[in-house]
N, C-alpha and C positions, 0 to 999 in steps of 0.2 A: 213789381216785385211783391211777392206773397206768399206766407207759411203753411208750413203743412203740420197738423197736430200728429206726432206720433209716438212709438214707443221705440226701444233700441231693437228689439225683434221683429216690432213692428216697422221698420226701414226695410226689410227682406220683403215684406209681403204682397201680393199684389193687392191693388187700392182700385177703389171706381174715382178717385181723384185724378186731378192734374199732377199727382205727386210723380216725380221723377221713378223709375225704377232701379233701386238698388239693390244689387247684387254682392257685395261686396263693400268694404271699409277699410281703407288704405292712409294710414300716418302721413302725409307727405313729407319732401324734405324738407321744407321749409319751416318744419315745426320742430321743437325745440323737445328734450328727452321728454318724458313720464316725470310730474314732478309729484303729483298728491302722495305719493309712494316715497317722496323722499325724508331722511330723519331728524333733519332741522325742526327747532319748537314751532316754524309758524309753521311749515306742514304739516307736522304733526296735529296740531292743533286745528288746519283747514280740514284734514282727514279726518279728525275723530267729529267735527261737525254734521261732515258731506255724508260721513254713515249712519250718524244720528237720526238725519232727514230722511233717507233713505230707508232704515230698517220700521222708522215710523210709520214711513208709506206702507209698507209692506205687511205689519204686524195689524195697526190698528183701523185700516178701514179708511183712511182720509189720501185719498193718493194727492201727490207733488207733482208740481210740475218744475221743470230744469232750463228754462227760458229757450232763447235762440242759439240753434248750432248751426253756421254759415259754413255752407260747402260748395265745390264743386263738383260735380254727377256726371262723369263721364263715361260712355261705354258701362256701365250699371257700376262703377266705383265711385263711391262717395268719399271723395277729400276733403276733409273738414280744417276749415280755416282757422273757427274760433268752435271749441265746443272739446277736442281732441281729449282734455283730461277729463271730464265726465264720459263721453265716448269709452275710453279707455277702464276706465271704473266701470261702467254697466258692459264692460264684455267680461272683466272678471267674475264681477258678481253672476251674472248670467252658470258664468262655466262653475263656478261655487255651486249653487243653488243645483243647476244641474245635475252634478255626479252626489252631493247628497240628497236627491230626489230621483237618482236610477234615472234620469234622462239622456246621459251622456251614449246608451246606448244607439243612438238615432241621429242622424247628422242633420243639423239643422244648419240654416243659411247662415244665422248668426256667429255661426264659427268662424264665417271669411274674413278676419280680421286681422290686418296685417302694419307693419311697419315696416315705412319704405326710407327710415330714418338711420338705420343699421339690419343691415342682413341678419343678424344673431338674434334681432328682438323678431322680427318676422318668423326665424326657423323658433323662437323660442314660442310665439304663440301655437303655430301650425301642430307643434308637440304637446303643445298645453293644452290644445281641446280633445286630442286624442287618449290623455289622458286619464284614472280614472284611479283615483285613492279608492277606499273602502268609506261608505257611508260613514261608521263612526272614529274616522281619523284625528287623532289627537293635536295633530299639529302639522295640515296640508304644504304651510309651504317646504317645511322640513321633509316631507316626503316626497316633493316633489326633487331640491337639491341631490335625494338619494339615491333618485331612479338612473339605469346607465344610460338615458338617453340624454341627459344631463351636463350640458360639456363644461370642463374645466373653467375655459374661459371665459363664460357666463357671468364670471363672479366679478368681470372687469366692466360687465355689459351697465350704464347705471341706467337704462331704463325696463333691462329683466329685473334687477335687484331692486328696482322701486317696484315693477309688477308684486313681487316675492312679498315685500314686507306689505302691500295693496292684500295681498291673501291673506295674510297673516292677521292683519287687521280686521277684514270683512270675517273672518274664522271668530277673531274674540266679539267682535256684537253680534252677528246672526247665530252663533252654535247653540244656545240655546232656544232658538225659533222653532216651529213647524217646519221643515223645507218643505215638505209637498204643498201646505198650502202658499208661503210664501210664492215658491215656484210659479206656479197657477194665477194669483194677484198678478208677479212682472209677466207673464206672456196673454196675460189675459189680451184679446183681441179688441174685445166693446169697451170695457174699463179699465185704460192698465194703471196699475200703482201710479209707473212712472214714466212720465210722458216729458216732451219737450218739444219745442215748433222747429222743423228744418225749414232753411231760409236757403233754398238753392242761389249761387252768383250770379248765373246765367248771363246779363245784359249787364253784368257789376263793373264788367272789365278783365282785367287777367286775375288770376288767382294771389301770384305772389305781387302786386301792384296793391291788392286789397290788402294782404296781409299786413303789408307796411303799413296802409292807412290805420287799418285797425288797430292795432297796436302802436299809433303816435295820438293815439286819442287822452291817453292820459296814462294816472299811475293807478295800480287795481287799487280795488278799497281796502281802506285802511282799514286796521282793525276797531277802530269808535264808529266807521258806518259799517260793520258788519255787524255790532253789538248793538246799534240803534236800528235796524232792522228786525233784528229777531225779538229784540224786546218790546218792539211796536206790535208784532206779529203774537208775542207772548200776552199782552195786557189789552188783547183786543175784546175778551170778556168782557171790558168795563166801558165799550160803549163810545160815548161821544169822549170821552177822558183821553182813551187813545186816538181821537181822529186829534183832540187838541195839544195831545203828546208831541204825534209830526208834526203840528203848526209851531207850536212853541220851540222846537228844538231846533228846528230850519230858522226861525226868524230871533225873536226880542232872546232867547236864551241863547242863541251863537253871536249876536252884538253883544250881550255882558260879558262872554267869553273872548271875542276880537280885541277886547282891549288889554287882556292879558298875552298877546300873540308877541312870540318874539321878532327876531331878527328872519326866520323862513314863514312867519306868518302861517305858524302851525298851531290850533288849538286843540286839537283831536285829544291829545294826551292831558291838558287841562279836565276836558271834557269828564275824561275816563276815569282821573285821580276824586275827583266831585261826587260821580258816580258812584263810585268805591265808598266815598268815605257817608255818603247817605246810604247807601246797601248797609255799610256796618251799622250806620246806627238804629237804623230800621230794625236791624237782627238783633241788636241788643234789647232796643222798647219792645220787643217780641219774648223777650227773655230769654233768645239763643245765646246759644256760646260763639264765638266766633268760627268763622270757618276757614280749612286750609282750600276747598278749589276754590278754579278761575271763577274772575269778580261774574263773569258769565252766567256761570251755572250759578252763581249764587242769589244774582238778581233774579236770572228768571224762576227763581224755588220760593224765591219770597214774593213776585210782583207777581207772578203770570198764574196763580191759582186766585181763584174768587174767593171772597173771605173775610173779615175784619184785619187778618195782620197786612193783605194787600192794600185795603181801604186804606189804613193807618198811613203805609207806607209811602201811597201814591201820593196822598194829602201831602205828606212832608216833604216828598221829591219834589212836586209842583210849588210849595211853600219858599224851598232851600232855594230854588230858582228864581221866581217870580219875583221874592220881597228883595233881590238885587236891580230890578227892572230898574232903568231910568234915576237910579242914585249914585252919589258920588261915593263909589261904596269906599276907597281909601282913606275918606276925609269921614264916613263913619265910625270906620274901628281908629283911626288916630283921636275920635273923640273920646272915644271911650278907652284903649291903652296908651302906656306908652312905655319904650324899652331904654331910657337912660334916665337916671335917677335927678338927674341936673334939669328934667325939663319941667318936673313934679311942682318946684317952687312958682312958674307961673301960669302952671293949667293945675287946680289941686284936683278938680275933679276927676282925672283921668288915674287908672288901675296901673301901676308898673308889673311889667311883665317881668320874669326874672328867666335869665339864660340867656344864651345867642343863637338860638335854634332859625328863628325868624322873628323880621317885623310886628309892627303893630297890626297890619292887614292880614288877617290871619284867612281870610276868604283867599286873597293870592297864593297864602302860602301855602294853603290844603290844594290848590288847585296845582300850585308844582314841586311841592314834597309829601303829600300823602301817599303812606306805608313806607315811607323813609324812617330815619331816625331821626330827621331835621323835623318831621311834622309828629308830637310828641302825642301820647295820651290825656296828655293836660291840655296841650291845644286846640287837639280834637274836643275835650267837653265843653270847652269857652267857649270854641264855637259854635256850638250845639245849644250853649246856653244863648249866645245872640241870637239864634234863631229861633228859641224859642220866644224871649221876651217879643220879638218883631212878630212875631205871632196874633200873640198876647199883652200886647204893652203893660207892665204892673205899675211902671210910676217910680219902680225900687233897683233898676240895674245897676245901677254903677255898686250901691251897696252889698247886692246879692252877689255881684261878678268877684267882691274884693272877698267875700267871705268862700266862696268856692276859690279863688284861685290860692287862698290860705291852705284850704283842706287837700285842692291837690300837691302845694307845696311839703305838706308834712306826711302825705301817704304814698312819699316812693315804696314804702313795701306791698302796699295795696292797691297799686296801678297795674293789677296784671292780668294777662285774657279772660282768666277763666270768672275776672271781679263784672268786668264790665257790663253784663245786663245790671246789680246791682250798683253802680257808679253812677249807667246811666239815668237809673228811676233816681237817685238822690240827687243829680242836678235837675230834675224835671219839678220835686219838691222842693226845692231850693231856690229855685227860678221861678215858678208860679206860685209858692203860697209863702215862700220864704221860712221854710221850716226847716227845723233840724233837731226836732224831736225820735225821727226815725232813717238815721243813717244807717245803712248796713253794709256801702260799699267802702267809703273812704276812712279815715282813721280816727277810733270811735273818740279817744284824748283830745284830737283837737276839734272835734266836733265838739266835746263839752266847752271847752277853751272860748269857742264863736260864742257859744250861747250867751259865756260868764262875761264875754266885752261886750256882746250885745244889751246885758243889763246892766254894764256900767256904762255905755253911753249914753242908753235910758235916764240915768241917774245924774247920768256928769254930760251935758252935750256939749258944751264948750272944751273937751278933754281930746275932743273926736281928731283934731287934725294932729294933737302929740302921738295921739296910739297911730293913729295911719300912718303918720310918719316913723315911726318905731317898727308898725309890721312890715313898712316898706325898704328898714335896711337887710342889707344882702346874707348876712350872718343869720336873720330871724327868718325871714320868708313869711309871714305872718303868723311867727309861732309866738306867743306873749307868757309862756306857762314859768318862764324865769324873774315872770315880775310880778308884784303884788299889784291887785286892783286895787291900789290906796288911793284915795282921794288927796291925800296928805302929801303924799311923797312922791304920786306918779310920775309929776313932771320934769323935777328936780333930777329923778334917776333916770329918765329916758334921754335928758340933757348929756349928764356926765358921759352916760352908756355911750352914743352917741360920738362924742370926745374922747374917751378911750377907744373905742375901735377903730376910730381914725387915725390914729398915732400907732403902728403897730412896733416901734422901737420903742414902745415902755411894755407890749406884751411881757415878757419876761418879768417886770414889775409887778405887772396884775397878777399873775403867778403867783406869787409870792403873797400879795397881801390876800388874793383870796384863803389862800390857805392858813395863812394868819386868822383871818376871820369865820371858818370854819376848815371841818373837812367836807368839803363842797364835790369831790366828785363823785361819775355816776360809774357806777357797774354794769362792765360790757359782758362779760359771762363768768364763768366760778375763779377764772383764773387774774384778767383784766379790769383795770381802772380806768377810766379816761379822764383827763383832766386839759386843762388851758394847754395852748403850746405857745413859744414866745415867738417864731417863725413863722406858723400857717394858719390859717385862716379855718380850714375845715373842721379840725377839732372844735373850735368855738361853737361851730353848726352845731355839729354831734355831739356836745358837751349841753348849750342849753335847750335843742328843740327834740321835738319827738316822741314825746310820754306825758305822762296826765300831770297836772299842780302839784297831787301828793307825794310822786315819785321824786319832783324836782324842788321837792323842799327844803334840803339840806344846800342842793345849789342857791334854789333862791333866795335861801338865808344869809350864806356870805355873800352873793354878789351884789345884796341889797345894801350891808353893811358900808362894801366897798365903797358903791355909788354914792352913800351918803357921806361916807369920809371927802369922796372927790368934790363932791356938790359943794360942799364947805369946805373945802382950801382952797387956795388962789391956782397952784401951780400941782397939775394931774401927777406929775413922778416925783415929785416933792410927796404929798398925802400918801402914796402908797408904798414907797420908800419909809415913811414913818411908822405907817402900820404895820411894815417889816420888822422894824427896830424895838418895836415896842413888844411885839411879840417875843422875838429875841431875847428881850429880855427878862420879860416875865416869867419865859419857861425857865433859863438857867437860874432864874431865882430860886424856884422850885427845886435844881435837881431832877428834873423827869424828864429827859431828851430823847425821844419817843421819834418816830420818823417824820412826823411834821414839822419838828422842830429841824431836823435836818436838810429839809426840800424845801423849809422858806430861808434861813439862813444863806446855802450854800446856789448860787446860781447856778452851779455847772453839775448840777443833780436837776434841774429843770431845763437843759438845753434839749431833748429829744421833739422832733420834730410835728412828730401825734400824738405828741401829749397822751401817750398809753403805757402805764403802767404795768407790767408782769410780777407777779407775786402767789407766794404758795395759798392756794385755796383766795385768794382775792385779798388777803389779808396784808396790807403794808405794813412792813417791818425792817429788819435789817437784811432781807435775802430779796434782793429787786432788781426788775430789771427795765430799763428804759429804752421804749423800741423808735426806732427811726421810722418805720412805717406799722401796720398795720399786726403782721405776726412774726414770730421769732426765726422764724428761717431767713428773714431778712437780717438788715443790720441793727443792732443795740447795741448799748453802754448799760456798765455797769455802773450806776450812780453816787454808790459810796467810794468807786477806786474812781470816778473822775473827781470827787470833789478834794479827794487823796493827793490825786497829779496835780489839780491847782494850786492847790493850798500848799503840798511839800516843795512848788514854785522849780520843778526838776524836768519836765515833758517838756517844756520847750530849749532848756539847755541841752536836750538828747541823751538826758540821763536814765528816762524812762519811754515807756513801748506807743509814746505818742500823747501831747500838749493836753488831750483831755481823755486820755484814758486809752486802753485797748477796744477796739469794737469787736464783738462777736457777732457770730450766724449761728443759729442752730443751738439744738441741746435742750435744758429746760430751767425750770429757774433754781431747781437745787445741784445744779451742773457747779463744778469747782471751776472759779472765774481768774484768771491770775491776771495780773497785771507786774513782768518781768521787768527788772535791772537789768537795762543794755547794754553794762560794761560783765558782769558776773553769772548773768543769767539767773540770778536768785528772784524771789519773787515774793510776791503778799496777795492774800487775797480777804474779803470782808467776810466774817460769820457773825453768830448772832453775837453773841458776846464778844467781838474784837476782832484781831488779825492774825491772821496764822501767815507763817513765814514757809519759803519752800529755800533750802539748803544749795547753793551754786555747784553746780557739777565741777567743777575742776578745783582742786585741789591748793592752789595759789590763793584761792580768795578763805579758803576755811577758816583759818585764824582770826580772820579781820572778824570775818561773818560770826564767831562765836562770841570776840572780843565786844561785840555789839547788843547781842543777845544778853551777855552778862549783865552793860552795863543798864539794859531796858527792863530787866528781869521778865527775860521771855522763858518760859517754860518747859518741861520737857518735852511738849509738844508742838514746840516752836509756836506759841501762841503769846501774843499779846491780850493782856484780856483786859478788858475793857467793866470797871466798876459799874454796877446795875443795881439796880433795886426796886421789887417788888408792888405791882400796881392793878390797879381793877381789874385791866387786860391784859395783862403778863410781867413779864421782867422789862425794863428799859433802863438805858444808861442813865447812870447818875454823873458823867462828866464825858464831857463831848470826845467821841471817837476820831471825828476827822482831824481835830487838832496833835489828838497821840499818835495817829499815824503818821500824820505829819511830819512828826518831830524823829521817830522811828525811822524813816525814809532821808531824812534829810541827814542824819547818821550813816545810813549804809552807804548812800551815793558818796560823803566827804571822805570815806573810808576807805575812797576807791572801790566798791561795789558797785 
């Protein structure tokens, strides 16, 4: 058995070979429709390849060859066994090339191309060479569905309708070509573009007995051997590099990959994910931006040109690979992370990782979640930093890894595509030289923050395991800008700290005495406060991490107080219950009951869930509002009518519109708030100076309701007003509002109201 070099024109021609004569090109039945034509991603994707190759041949001088196409040659027809959908493509492209190079006039052999798979596809070729658009046709297959020789039911035919969208295709890559010379190159006699070997069956056996054979030979290639072929093909510029590319990717790099194989003992997709995430970071050390096409074209744009970014690149592929050879790579990254905080106490030197995205093997995990949301942009640079240190050993990882995974913790606003060439050079300077003089990617706050613990451990090295253990709780992430580098006090408050966050049923307490011991919260923008919540956790995050020392001075001045009141008492809700009290009473000594006096006092003015505050211009006062979540189109309370309904002791007898207040949606914060009487429909509501009443609609309850008003001396504006008096920053009560309304409410309701 033996091939014969030819081209798809070149099959008609007569030869001084042993080559068969063929006259003709015939589908058999035995083969299966037109698929390169069809609209699925992976055809699409084989299609936009097989033209690629194709119009390369054609345009730039380097002709392809198309392997073996087995047939059998009977009577001068050629049935082709295996080869049918290339076949099928170079008669199109043929009759393309053709009529926009004015050849169609001439009958050439290559026209005899038929399907003996459906009559419709036969009659539909036989029409299609006789065919003849106009040279510069805008859109051949469209013109072609136009013509009346075009039949209705074609549209049901799927391997006319895969030819159709086959033209359509070869039209968007070749329309901007030469045709005349393209044309010329494929029929060329001595050199054609595009060639392939026919392997007549002859002594094979029967035709359809092969066909079976042929196709139980396996499954086609998968898409990671069609990408590790062209990119072998791609980076053959550099020599012996790619002869060791195949060596290493057949052998010692598909054993470190077999061990991550599942249940079908498929690594392919491993393979590809690894691929992926070295292409990226290649493009970033490049200084590119990321990119949206297939991982494809984007390796071979960065590997397959000669150059320093491919030199770079290749180094680090073969790098990312190799320094897995022959190590126990799971029992490397468990040395060096780990993702429950219970394990810290008997490995200290190991990094806790924070999340549940994946493990501490963060190589497995890029290998089967990379470009998920499980394989994160923080994982990606850890990783990248282990491979660089295995690179380069410094002597300093575990230290450099804890201070990056700080910075990626505190720069969720600055983990995003367009950061990452800058990201990636600051783990590269953070990894090998240990610097962090010139960050530009991650968050520039907690980049000072690293430097300012990096010289207080200098100073204090016996200190090291309290602060790691303090960056290591879940609330900080290694954010430390809420505590003082005291040498005096550090250990003491990271103690308490520690012990208050573990207890989150005294949160409500810490509420209260932080704001006893200052106004510690921080401003979310002109309108919001954010403060402690006594329920959730999150606000705590958002409350002390995130912004530089000087921003979070005010917080970290009462929370320091706190800590140290806790540090010295015996009992954590004892001390800040105290601090409560003592505040309490020092203000009403004064006479100046101002709104901090009212949020540490009154617990059911601190029950909102995100600790976020709503107020006119950001200004806390007597018009507030306390949000459930994040913005006011959700749910809130209004703080001074809930601590109203607690204190007048009537919401849960159903005297009022609910045990702690009415909840609102929507509106803003100088929106009129009522909180109604359920027997009378009357109502109250807080303003600056006091309570305004709203009058009950029906006529039964009027007497009582004035009777009440009389004996409160409410106004003619139905207001309660509430004694103030004048202070640095405005007016404030001089005698506590929630206890007069109180007393107000607990009237109308016995009054029958």
């Amino acid at each position: 058995m033996s091939g014969f070099l030819t081209s798809y024109a070149g099959l008609f021609a007569p030869s001084e070979t042993d080559a068969p004569v063929v006259t003709s090109v015939e589908i058999p039945l035995i083969q299966r429709d037109y698929a390169q034509g069809r609209t699925d991603a992976r055809a699409s994707d084989i299609r936009e390849r097989f033209l690629d190759v194709l119009h390369e041949a054609l345009t730039s001088g380097n002709g392809v060859g198309l392997d073996f196409v087995y047939g059998d040659v009977e009577d001068g027809t050629l049935r082709p066994l295996d080869g049918q959908q290339r076949l099928t493509t170079l008669f199109l492209l043929h009759w393309y090339l053709a009529y926009r190079a004015g050849q169609l006039d001439n009958q050439h052999a290559w026209m005899r191309f038929s399907y003996a798979t459906r009559p419709t596809a036969r009659l539909f070729c036989e029409q299609l060479v006789a065919a003849k658009p106009p040279s510069d046709e805008p859109d051949p297959a469209a013109w072609i569905v136009d013509q009346p020789w075009y039949l209705y039911v074609w549209r049901n035919d799927p391997t006319i309708q895969a030819m159709l969208v086959m033209i359509a295709a070869i039209h968007g890559r070749f329309d901007g070509c030469d045709p005349h010379s393209a044309w010329q190159r494929l029929v060329d006699t001595d050199a054609p573009a595009i060639s392939f070997q026919l392997l007549p069956i002859d002594d094979m056996g029967s035709g359809e007995d092969l066909y079976i054979k042929m196709n139980s030979r396996g499954k086609p290639l998968t898409p990671f051997e069609n990408f590790k072929a062209r990119f072998e093909r791609a980076i053959a510029w550099s020599g012996d590099t790619s002869t060791e590319f195949d060596h290493r990717i057949d052998g010692p790099w598909s054993d470190i990959m077999w061990r991550l194989r599942g249940d079908d003992d498929i690594i392919d997709d491993k393979f590809l994910r690894y691929f992926e995430f070295i292409t990226d970071i290649s493009q970033w050390r490049a200084g590119l931006l990321p990119g949206r096409g297939r991982l494809e074209t984007r390796a071979l744009q960065l590997f397959g040109t000669a150059g320093p970014q491919a030199d770079t690149g290749l180094e680090f592929l073969f790098h990312a690979f190799d320094t897995w050879s022959g190590a126990d790579i799971a029992n490397e990254f468990e040395r060096l992370f780990a993702t429950n905080r219970a394990d810290l106490p008997r490995q200290p030197d190991r990094l806790l990782l924070f999340g549940t995205e994946t493990g501490a093997d963060l190589f497995a995990a890029c290998c089967r979640s990379y470009g998920s949301t499980r394989f994160t942009y923080g994982r990606t640079l850890l990783l990248f930093a282990v491979l660089l240190d295995r690179a380069d050993p410094s002597g300093h990882l575990p230290r450099r890894l804890r201070v990056l995974r700080n910075l990626i913790e505190a720069s969720e606003s600055e983990l995003r595509p367009h950061r990452l060439p800058a990201l990636v050079a600051d783990v590269e300077r953070i990894v090998r030289d240990g610097s962090l003089s010139e960050i530009n990617g991650f968050n520039k706050a907690q980049a000072e923050d690293e430097q300012a613990k990096f010289e207080f451990l200098t100073a204090h090295p016996d200190l090291a395991p309290i602060l790691f253990r303090l960056e290591d709780h879940a609330l900080l992430r290694g954010s430390l800008q809420a505590f003082d580098l005291d040498v005096s006090t550090f250990a003491q408050r990271a103690t308490a700290f520690e012990s208050l966050m573990a207890t989150p049923d005294i949160w409500g307490d810490l509420t209260a005495a932080l704001l006893a011991a200052g106004n510690y919260p921080r401003r979310r923008n002109d309108r919001d406060l954010q403060f402690g919540s006594p329920s959730n956790a999150e606000p705590w995050r958002n409350l002390l991490t995130g912004t530089s020392r000087a921003h979070l001075r005010p917080t970290a001045d009462a929370l320091g107080r706190v800590l140290d009141a806790v540090a010295a008492g015996t009992v954590p809700r004892d001390s800040l219950r105290q601090m409560r009290d003592d505040y309490v009473s020092s203000v009403q000594a004064t006479g100046r009951l101002d709104w901090r006096y009212y949020l540490v006092r009154y617990g059911a003015m601190r029950e909102g869930a995100s600790g976020i505050y709503a107020s006119v211009g950001g200004n806390m006062g007597y018009l507030v509002c306390m949000l459930e979540k994040t913005q006011m189109n959700g749910r809130y309370r209004d703080p001074y009518l809930a601590a109203l309904a607690r204190e007048a002791d009537a919401g849960d007898a159903g005297l009022l519109e609910g045990a702690g207040g009415p909840v609102f949606a929507g509106g803003s914060v100088e929106s009129f708030r009522w909180m109604n009487l359920a027997r009378s429909s009357a109502a109250v509501r807080c303003v600056r100076d006091g309570w305004v009443l709203r009058r009950p609609e029906r006529e039964e309850f009027s007497e009582r309701f004035d009777d009440v008003c009389a004996e409160f001396g409410i106004d003619a504006q139905l207001k309660l007003a509430v004694p103030q008096t004048l202070c640095p920053g405005g007016r404030v009560d001089a005698s506590d509002r929630v206890q007069a309304g109180a007393r107000l409410v607990r009237a109308l309701t016995a009054a029958g109201l």
